[in-house]
C-alpha positions as CSV (number, residue, x, y, z in Angstrom):
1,X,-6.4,2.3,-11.2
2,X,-8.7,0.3,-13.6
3,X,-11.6,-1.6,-13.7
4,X,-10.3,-5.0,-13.0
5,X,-7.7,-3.3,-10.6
6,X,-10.1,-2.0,-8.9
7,X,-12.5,-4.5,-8.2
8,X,-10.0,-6.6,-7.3
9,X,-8.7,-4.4,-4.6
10,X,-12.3,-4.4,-3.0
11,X,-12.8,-7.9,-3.1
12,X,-9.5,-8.3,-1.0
13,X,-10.5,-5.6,1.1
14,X,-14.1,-7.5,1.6
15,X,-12.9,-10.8,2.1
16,X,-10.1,-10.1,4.6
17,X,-12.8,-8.0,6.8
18,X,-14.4,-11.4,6.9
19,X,-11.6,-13.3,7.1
20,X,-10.6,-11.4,10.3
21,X,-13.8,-11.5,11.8
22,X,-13.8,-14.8,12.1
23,X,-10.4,-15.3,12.9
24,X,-8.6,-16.5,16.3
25,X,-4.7,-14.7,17.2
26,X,-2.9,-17.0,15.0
27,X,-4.5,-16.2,11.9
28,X,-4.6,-11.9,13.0
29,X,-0.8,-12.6,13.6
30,X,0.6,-14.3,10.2
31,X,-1.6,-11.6,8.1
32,X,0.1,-8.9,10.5
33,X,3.1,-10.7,9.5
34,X,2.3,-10.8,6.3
35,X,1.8,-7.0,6.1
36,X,4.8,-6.5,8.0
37,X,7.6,-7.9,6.2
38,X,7.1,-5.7,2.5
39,X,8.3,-2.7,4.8
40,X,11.1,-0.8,4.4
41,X,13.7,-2.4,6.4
42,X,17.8,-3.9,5.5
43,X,15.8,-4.3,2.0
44,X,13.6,-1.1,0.7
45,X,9.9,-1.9,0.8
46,X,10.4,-2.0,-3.4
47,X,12.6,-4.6,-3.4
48,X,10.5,-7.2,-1.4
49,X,7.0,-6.4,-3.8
50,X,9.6,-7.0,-6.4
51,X,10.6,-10.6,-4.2
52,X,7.1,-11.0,-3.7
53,X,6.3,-10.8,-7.7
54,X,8.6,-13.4,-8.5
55,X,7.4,-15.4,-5.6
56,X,3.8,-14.9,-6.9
57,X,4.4,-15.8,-10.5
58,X,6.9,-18.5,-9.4
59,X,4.1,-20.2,-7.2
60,X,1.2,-19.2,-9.9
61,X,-0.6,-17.4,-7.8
62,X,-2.9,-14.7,-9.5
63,X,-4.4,-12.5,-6.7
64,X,-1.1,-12.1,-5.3
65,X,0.4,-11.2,-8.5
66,X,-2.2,-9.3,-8.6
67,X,-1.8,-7.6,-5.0
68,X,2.1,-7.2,-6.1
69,X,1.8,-5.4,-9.1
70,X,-0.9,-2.9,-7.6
71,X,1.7,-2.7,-5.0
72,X,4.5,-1.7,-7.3
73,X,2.7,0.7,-9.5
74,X,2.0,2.5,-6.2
75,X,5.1,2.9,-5.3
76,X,6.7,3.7,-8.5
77,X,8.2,0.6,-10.0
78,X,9.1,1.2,-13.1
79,X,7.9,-1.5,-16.2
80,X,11.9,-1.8,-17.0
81,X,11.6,-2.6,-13.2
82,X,8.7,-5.0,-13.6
83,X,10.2,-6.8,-16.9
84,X,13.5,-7.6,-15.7
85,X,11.7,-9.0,-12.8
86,X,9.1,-11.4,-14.5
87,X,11.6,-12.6,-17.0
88,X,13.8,-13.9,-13.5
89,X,10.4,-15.5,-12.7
90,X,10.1,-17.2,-15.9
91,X,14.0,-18.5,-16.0
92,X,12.9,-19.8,-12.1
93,X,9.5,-20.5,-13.1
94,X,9.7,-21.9,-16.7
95,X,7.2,-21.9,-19.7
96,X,4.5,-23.2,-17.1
97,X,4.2,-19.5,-15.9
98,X,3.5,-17.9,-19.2
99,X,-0.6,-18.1,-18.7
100,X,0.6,-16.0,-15.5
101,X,2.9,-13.8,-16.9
102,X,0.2,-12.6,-19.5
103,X,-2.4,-11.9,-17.0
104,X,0.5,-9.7,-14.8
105,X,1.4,-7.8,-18.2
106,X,-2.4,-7.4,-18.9
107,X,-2.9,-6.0,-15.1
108,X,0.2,-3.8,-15.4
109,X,-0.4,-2.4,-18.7
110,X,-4.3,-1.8,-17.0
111,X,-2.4,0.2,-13.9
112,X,0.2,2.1,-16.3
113,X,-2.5,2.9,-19.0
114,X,-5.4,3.6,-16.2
115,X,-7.6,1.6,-18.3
């Protein structure tokens, strides 16, 4: 992974610890939840990070693009993969998820090139 990539994936890591700590059941049950529903089920676990993408971009939110992307490059999407997914963001999305959609391509071509 990279630099940003990397940090990034900390942070999260960091945050959530705290996050949990402090937490009562409902809050420890939607991020089980949340952790849940990307695996493989009726739908491959690569299809719903691809879902989630779109989501992500869709609702503009960068650490979860972010979180997606490191996702897919784990599991072997593919940057075809990636690009025919943001552009169905953007047709959903429209021209206000461009800043978002450079910031995925920059994080992507950080995870693809290991920069």
């Amino acid at each position: 992974m990279g630099k940003k990539t990397d940090i990034f994936k900390k942070e999260r890591l960091s945050l959530n610890e705290i996050v949990l700590n402090y937490s009562e059941k409902n809050i420890k049950r939607f991020f089980s939840l949340d952790r849940q529903v990307y695996e493989d089920g009726a739908l491959p676990k690569k299809t719903k990070e691809l879902l989630g993408l779109v989501a992500s971009i869709v609702l503009r939110c960068d650490d979860c693009i972010q979180y997606h992307l490191i996702e897919c490059f784990s599991i072997g999407v593919t940057s075809d993969e990636i690009s025919e997914a943001i552009s169905i963001s953007l047709i959903v999305g429209g021209s206000i998820t461009i800043p978002h959609i450079r910031r995925a391509f920059e994080t992507w071509d950080e995870l693809v090139n290991n920069k």
